[in-house]
VMD Tcl script that draws the C-alpha trace (Angstrom):
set ca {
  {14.70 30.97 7.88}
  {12.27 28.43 8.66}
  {9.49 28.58 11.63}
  {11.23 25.68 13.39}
  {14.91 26.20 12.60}
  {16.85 24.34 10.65}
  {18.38 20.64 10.84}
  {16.19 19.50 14.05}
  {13.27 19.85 12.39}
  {13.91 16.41 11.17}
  {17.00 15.38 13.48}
  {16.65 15.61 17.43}
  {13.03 14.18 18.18}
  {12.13 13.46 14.29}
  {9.89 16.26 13.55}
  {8.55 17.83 10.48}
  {9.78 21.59 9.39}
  {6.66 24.23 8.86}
  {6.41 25.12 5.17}
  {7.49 29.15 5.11}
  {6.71 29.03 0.53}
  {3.77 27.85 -0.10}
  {2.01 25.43 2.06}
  {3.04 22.34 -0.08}
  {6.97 22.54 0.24}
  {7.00 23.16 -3.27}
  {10.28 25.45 -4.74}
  {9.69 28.40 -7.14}
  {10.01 26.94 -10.79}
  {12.13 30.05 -12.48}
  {15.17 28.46 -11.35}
  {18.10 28.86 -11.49}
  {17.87 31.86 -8.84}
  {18.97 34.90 -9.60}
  {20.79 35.86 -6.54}
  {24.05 34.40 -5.08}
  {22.22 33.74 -1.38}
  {19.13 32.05 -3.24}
  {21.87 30.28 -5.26}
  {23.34 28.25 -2.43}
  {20.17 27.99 -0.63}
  {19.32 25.69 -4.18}
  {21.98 23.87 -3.89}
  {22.20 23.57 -0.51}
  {18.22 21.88 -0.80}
  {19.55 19.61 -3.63}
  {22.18 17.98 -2.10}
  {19.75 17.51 1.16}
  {17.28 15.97 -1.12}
  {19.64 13.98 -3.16}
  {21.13 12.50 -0.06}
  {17.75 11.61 1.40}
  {16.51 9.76 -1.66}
  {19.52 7.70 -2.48}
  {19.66 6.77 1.05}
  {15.78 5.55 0.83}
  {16.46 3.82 -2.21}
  {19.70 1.80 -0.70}
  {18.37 -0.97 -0.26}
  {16.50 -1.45 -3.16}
  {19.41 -0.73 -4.86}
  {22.17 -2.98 -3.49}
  {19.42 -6.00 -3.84}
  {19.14 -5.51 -7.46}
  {23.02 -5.62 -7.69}
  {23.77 -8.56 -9.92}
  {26.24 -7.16 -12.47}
  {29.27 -7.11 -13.37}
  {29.21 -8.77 -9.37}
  {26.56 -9.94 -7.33}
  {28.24 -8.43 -4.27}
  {25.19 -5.97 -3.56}
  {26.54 -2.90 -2.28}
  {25.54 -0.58 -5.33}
  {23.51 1.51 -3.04}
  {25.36 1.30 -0.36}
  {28.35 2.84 -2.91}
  {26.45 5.38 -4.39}
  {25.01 6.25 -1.29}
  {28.24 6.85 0.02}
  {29.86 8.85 -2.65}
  {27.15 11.65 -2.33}
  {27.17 11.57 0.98}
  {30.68 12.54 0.86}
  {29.98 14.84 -1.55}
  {27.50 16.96 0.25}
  {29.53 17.36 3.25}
  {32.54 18.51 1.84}
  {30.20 21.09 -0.03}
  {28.21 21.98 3.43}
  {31.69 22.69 5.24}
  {32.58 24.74 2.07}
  {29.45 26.49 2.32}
  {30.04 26.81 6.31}
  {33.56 29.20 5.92}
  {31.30 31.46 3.51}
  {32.63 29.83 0.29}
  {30.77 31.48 -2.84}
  {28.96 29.21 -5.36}
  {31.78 28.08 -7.57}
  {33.93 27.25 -4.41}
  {31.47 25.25 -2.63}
  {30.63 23.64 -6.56}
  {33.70 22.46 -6.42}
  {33.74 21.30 -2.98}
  {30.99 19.11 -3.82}
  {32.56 17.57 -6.63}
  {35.81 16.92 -5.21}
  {34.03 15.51 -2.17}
  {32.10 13.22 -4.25}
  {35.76 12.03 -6.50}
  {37.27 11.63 -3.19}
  {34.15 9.74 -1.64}
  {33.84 6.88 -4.65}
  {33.16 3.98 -3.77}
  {32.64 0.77 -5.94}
  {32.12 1.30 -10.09}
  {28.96 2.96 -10.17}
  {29.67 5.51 -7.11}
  {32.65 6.26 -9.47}
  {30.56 6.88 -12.59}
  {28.17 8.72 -10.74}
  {31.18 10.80 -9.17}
  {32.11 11.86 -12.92}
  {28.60 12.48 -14.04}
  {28.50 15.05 -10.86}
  {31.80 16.04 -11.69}
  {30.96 17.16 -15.25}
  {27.21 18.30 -14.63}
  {27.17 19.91 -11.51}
  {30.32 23.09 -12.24}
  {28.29 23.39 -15.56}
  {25.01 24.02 -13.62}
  {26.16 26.50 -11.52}
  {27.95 28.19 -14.01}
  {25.00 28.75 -16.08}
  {22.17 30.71 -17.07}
  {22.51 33.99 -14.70}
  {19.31 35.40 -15.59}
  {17.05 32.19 -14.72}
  {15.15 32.11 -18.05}
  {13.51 29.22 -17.66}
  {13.80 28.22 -21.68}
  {17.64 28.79 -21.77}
  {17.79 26.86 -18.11}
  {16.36 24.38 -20.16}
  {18.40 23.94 -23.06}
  {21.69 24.41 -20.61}
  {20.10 21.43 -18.90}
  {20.17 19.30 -22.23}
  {23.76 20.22 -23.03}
  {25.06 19.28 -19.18}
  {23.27 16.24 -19.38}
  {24.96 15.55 -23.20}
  {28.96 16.56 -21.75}
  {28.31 14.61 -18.44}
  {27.23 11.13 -20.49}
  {29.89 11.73 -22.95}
  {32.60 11.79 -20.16}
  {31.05 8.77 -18.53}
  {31.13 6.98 -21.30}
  {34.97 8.14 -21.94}
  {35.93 6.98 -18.42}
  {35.09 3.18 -18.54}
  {37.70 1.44 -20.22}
  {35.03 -1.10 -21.50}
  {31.70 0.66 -21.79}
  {28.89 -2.23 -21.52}
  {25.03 -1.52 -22.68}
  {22.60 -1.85 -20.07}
  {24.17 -0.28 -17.59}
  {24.25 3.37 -15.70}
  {25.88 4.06 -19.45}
  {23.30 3.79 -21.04}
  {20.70 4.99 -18.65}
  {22.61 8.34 -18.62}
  {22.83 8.57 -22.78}
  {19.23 8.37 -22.45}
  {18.77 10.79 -20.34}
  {20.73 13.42 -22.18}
  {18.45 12.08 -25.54}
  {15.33 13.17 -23.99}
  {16.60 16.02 -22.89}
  {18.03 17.13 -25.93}
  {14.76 16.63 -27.81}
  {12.84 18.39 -25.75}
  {15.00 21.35 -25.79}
  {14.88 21.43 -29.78}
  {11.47 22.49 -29.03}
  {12.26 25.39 -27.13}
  {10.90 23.24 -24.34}
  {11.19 25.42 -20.66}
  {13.03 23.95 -17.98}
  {10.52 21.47 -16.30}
  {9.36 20.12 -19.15}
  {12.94 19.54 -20.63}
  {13.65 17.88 -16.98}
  {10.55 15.73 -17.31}
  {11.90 14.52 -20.60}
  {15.07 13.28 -18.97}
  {13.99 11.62 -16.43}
  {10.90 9.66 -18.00}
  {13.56 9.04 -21.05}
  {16.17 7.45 -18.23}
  {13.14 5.64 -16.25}
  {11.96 4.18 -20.05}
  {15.70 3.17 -20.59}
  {16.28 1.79 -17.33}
  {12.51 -0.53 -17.55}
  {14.77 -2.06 -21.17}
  {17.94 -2.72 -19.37}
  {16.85 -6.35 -18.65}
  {16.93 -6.72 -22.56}
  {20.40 -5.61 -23.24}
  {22.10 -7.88 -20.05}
  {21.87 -11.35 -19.59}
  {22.73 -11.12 -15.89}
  {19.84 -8.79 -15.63}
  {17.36 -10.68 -17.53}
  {18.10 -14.06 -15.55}
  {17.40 -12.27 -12.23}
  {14.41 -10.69 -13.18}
  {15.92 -6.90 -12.37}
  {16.81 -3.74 -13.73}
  {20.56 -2.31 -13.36}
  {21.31 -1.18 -10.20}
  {23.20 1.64 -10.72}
  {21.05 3.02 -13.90}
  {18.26 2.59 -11.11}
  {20.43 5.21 -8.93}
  {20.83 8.05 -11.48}
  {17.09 7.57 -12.17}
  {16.40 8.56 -8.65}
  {19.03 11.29 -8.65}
  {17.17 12.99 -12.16}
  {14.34 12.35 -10.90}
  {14.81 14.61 -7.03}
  {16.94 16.81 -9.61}
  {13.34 17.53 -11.00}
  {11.49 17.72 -7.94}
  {13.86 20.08 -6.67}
  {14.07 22.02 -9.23}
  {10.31 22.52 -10.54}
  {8.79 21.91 -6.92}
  {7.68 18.71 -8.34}
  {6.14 16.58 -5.51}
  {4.77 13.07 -6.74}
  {6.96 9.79 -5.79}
  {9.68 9.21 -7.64}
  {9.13 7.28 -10.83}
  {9.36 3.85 -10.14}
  {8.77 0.83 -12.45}
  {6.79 -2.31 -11.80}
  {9.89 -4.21 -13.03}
  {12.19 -2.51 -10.41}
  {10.44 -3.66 -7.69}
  {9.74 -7.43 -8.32}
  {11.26 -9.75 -5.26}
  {15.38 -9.83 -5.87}
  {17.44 -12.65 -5.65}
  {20.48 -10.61 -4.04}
  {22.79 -13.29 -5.39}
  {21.85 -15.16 -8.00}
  {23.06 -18.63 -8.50}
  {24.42 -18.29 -11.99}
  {25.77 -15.05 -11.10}
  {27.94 -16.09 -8.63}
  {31.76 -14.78 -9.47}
  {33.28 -17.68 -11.09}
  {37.67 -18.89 -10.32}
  {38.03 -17.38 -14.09}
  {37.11 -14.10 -13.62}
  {38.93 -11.02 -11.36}
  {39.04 -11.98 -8.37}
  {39.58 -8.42 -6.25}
  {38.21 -5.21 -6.60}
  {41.16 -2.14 -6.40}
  {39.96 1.38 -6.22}
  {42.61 4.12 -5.08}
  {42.84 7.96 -5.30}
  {45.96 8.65 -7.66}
  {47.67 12.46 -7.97}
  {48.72 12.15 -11.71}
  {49.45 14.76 -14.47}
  {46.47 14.87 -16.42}
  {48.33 13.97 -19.42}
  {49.03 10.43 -18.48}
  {46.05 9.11 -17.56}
  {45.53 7.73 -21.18}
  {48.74 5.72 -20.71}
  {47.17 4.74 -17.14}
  {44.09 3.38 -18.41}
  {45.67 1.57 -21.77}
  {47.92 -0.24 -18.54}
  {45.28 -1.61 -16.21}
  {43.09 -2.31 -19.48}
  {44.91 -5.82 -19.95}
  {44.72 -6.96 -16.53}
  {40.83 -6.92 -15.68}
  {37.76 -5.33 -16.31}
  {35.32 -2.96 -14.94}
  {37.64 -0.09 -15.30}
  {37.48 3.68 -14.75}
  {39.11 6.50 -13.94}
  {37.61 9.58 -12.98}
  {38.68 13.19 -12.20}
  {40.68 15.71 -13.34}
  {43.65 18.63 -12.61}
  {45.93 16.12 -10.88}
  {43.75 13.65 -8.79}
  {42.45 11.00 -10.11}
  {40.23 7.99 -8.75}
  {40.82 4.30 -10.39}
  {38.81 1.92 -10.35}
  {39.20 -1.66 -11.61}
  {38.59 -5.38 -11.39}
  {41.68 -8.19 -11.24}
  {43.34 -10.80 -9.66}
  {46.96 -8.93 -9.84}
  {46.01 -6.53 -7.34}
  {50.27 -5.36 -7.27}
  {50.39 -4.78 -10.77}
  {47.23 -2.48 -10.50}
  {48.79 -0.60 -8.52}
  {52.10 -0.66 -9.78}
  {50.50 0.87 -12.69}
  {49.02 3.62 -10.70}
  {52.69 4.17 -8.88}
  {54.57 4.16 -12.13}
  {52.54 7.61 -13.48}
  {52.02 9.55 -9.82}
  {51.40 8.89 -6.49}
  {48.31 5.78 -5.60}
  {46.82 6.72 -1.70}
  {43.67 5.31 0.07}
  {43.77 2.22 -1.71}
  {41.14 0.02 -1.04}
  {40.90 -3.44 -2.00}
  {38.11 -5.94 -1.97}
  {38.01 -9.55 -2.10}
  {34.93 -10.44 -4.03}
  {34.51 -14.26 -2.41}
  {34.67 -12.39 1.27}
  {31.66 -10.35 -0.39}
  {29.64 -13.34 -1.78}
  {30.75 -15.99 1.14}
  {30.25 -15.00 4.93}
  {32.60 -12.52 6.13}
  {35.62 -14.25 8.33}
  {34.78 -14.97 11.67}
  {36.30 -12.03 14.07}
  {37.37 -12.93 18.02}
  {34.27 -12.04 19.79}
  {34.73 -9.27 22.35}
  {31.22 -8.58 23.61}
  {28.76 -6.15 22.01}
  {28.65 -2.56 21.06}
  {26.01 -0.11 21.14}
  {26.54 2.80 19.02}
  {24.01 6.32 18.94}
  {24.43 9.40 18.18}
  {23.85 12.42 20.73}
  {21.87 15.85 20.32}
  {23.92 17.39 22.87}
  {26.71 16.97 25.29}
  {24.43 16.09 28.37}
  {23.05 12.99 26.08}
  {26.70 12.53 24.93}
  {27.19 12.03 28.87}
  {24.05 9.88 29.58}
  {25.00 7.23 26.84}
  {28.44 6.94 27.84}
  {27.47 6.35 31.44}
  {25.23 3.22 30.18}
  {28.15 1.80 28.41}
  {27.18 3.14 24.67}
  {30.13 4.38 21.69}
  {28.84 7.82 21.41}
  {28.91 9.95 17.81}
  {27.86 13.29 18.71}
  {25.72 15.17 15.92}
  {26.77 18.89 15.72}
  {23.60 21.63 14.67}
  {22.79 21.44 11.67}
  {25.37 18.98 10.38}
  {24.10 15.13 9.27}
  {25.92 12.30 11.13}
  {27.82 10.32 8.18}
  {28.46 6.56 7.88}
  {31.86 6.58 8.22}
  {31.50 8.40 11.74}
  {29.01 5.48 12.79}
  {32.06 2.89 11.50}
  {34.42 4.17 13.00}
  {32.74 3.99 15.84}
  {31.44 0.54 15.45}
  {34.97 -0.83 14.39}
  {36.81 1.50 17.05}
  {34.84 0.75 20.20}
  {36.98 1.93 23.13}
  {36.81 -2.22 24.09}
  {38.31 -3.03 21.23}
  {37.20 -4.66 18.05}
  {33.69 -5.91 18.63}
  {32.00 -9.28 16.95}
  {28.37 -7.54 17.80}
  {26.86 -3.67 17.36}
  {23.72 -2.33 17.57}
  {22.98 0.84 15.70}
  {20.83 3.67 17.20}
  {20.89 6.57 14.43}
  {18.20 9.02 16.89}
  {17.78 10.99 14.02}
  {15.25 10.83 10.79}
  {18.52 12.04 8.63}
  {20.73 9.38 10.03}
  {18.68 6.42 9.23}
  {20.21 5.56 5.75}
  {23.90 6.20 7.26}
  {23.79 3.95 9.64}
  {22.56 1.44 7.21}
  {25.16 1.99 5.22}
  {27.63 1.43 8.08}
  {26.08 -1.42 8.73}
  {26.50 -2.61 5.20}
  {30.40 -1.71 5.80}
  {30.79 -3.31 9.16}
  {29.55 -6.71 8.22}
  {31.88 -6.36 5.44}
  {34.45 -6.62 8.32}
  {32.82 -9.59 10.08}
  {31.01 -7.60 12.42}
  {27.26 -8.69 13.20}
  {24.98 -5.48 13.35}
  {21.60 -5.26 13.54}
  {20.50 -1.20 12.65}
  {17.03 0.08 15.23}
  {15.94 3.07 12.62}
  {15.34 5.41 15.71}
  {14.59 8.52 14.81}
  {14.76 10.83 18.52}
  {16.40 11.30 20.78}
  {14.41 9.45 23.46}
  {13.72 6.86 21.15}
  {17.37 5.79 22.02}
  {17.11 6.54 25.74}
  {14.48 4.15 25.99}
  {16.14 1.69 23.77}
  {19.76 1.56 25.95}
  {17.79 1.45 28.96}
  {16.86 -2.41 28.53}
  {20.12 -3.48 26.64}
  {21.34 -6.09 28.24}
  {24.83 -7.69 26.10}
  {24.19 -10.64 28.78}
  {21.08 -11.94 26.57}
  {21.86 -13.40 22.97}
  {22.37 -10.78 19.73}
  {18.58 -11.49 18.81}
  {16.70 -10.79 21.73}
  {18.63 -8.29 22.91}
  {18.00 -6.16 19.32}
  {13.95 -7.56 19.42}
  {13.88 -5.95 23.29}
  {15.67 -2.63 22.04}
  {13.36 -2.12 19.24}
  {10.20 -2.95 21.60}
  {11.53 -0.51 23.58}
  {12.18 2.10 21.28}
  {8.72 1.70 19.44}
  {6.70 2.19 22.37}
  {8.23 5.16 22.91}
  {6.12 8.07 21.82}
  {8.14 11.24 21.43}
  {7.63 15.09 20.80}
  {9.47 18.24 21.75}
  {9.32 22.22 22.09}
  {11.25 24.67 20.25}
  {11.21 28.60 19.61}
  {10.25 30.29 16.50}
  {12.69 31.97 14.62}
  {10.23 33.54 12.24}
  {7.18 34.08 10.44}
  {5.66 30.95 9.03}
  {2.80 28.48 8.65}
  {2.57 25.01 10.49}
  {0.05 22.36 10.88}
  {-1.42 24.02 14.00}
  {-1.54 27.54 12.45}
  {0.66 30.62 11.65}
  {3.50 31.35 13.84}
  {5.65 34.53 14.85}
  {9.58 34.84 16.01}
  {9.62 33.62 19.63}
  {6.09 31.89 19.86}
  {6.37 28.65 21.61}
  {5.97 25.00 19.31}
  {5.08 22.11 20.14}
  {5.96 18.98 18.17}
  {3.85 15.70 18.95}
  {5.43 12.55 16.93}
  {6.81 14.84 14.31}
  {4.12 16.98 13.62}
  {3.83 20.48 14.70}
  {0.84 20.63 17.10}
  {0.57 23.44 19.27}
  {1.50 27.20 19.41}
  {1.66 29.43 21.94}
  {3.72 32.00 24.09}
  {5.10 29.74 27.58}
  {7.30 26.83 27.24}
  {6.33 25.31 30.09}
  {2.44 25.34 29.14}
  {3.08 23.99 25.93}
  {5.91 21.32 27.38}
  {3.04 20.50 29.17}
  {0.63 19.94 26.41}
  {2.58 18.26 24.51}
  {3.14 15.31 27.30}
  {-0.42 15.24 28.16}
  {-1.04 14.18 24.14}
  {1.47 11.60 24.36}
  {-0.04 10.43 27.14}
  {-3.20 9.87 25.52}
  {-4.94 7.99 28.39}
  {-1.86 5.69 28.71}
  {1.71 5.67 29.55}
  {4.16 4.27 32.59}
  {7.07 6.87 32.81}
  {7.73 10.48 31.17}
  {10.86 11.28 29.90}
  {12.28 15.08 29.75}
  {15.08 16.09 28.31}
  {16.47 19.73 28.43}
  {18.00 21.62 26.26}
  {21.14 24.12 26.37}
  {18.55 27.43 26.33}
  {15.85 26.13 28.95}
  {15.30 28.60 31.56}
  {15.64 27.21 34.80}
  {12.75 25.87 36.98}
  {10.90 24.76 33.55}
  {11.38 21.30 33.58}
  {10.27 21.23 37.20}
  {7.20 23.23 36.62}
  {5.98 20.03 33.63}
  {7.13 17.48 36.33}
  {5.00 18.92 38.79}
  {1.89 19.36 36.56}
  {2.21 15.75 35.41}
  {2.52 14.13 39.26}
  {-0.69 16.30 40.31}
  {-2.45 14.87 37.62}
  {-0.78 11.30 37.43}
  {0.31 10.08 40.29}
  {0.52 6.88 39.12}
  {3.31 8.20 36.58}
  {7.11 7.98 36.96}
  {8.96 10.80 35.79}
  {12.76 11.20 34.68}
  {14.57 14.57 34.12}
  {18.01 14.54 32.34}
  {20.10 17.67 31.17}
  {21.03 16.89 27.59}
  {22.04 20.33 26.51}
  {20.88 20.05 23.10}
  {20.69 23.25 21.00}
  {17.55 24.39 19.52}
  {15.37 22.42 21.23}
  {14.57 23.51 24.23}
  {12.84 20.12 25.58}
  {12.80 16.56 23.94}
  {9.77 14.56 25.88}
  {9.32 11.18 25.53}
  {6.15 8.63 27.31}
  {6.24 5.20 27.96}
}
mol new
graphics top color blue
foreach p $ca { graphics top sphere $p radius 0.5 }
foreach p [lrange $ca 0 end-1] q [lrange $ca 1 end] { graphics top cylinder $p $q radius 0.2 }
display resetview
């Protein structure tokens, strides 16, 4: 276990976590581990890192969305599949699932969690690549873990490639072929594990940079393919993970010229499909060929994904009934989800206005309380669990007020940044207008409900909030739960830390010294009002004790104490 804990460390005030390996967050390199707790602490740190990197990379990726639509939403998609994923493997992994259960948890999360075609393609690639991983190599030789890479990367491209009905070059397709050629040469030379994963990915980046060259969509707009562009950034953490790798992520000067999110000549013409149909289908196996030779004829952009009796179909048309028709006439279609690409390209339909939401997440149920009181749709973030999009829609979408026209997003956590983005992304698909504040503490929100005022227009009222939440300078204390090394020196179980704007600062032995501390740095010479929030293991009297010591030295200071019973974290402390 970490110094800090777990989840916090980058959730309720935005902090860092103290480095318990090597000083460098680096992971050992003779991977895969040889023992089953080791095992799932892997995956467990792969998923986590996956997540965090597609969800950086969103946005880059939905702008360079122009094919086979311009709807840009490719990151959004993919972001959203392995999001999916990794929760259904982290409540596997919760019950005390072994390896191969919460494996398959993941993969089943991501099938079930597909969105758009290249979340679906990347669902299959996971699908294929990830059982095979964990099945592997028991031993960890790194040279064997290498040429088991090769051949998982080979099975996962093939089945790709066998899912579209109408594989196109240029595309995630080929990207992924690619990858499993490098790989596959480098493991004919006995290569070891990182340098077979180097191969891949620098043979998937070099594939990706040509894409342009094999798409005419691609080469008009000046971009590389969106979702090849994803699964470079998934080999590429893959490899970091896995080898302890810490550069950037490979990124080439042709990914990140200026995007034209919807081209002109790319705009979806009356002659083409009109709607996007995806739907989960429970099918015998053996009549998915007969399924796919059906919807073949009525669009394109078809796949179908999955395996032992569910299925997930994707396709483009304008008969959206005889899609699924098809689907109904081999098992049973549910979740069906269809899209109207013009709503996609064109402004979403105007909703009835009903006023404006705010919508945060809360640390704790005290926080849960606070927001609520001020009017705020309140997601509350269990330990150790990330908040996930469709949480933050539902909330958006369900206000208690009914359906909104506005919403503000506060995610008050570092790891729910890119979630509420992509709820965002989903919302305004449904005509809402959000705006997302990336807050990443607790108190950032706190600060940022406190001037919301839905009487001023959307803009000013977001521009105020964000002031607001900016100026807030926020830290926290927290109790070791064991031996490591932080930015302010080596630690022990139960010493006292003090976080200042995400960094590890201070150690020591009393909470309320430290709490102390901790506000006078924020301070810095400057600061209006002091903000301290409790947590659910705070000894009585503490909070008091920091109030106190800040009035006898700054009177001119305002000071506000709420109970927000968050775990972990004994105080959250914000200045003004």
């Amino acid at each position: 276990m970490s110094c800090a804990g777990a989840s916090e460390a980058t959730g309720a005030h935005g902090g860092g976590q103290p480095d318990k390996r090597n000083g460098r967050g680096a992971a050992p390199t003779n991977l895969p581990a040889v023992t089953a707790e080791a095992a799932l602490d892997l995956f467990a740190r792969w998923r986590e890192q996956v997540v965090v990197a597609l969800g950086a990379a969103r946005a880059e990726l939905d702008a360079l969305n122009v094919f086979p639509v311009p709807d840009a939403d490719t990151g959004t998609n993919v972001y959203l599949t392995v999001e999916s994923a990794a929760q259904a493997a982290a409540d596997a992994a919760a019950t005390g699932s072994d390896i191969t259960e919460v494996g398959r948890a993941f993969v089943d999360g991501a099938l079930r969690g597909a969105r758009g075609n290249s979340g679906v393609i990347v669902s299959q690639l996971l699908r294929v690549s990830v059982p095979l991983l964990l099945a592997g190599n028991p031993v960890g030789d790194p040279r064997t873990s290498g040429q088991l890479y090769a051949r998982v990367l080979r099975s996962a491209a093939e089945a790709a490639w066998a899912a579209v009905g109408d594989p196109v070059e240029g595309t995630i397709l080929t990207v992924a072929r690619a990858a499993a050629d490098g790989a596959e040469v480098a493991a004919g030379r006995d290569a070891s594990l990182p340098a077979v994963l180097r191969a891949a990915t620098t043979a998937a980046d070099d594939a990706l940079a040509r894409t342009p060259d094999q798409l005419e969509p691609l080469r008009r707009a000046g971009v590389v393919d969106a979702g090849g562009r994803a699964l470079v950034v998934l080999l590429d953490t893959t490899e970091r993970v896995l080898t302890g790798r810490v550069t950037p992520q490979a990124s080439h000067p042709r990914q990140m010229l200026p995007v034209p999110i919807r081209p002109i000549d790319d705009q979806p013409s009356s002659t083409g499909p009109a709607y996007e149909v995806m739907y989960l289908l429970d099918a015998p196996d053996d009549t998915i060929p007969a399924l796919r030779a059906a919807l073949g004829p009525l669009g394109d952009s078809l796949a179908v994904v999955g395996g032992e009796g569910l299925w997930n179909v994707h396709v483009h048309v304008d008969d959206v009934g005889a899609a699924i028709e098809v689907g109904t006439s081999v098992g049973r279609p549910h979740r069906i989800l269809v899209t109207h690409f013009a709503d996609q390209v064109d402004a979403p339909p105007t909703r009835p206005r009903r006023g404006r939401a705010v919508v945060l997440t809360a640390a704790g149920p005290g926080l849960a309380a606070l927001f609520r009181s001020a009017g705020a749709e309140v997601v509350e973030s269990a330990h150790g669990r990330r908040t996930r999009a469709h949480e933050l829609l539902a909330a958006v979408v369900g206000a208690a007020n009914g359906p909104v026209g506005e919403a503000v997003l506060l995610p008050n956590d570092r790891s729910a940044v890119a979630g509420a983005e992509a709820a965002a992304h989903q919302a305004r698909e449904q005509g809402v207008r959000v705006a997302v504040i990336p807050t990443t503490a607790q108190v950032q929100g706190i600060a940022a409900l406190a001037v919301h005022d839905p009487g001023r227009s959307f803009d000013d009222d977001v521009v105020q909030m964000s002031a607001a939440a900016g100026q807030t300078r926020h830290g926290a204390v927290t109790i070791a739960l064991g031996q490591a090394m932080t930015t302010a020196g080596p630690c022990e179980p139960g010493d006292v830390l003090g976080v200042v704007d995400g960094d590890f600062a201070l150690v020591g032995k009393d909470v309320a010294s430290i709490g102390a501390q901790v506000v006078d740095r924020l301070l810095g010479g400057s600061g209006e009002l002091v903000t301290i929030v409790t947590g659910a293991d705070l000894a009585d009297g503490v909070a008091g004790q920091i109030e106190r010591r800040v009035i006898a030295g700054r009177p001119d200071i305002d000071v506000q104490v709420y109970d927000g019973g968050q775990s972990r974290y004994v105080l959250l402390l914000a200045v003004e």
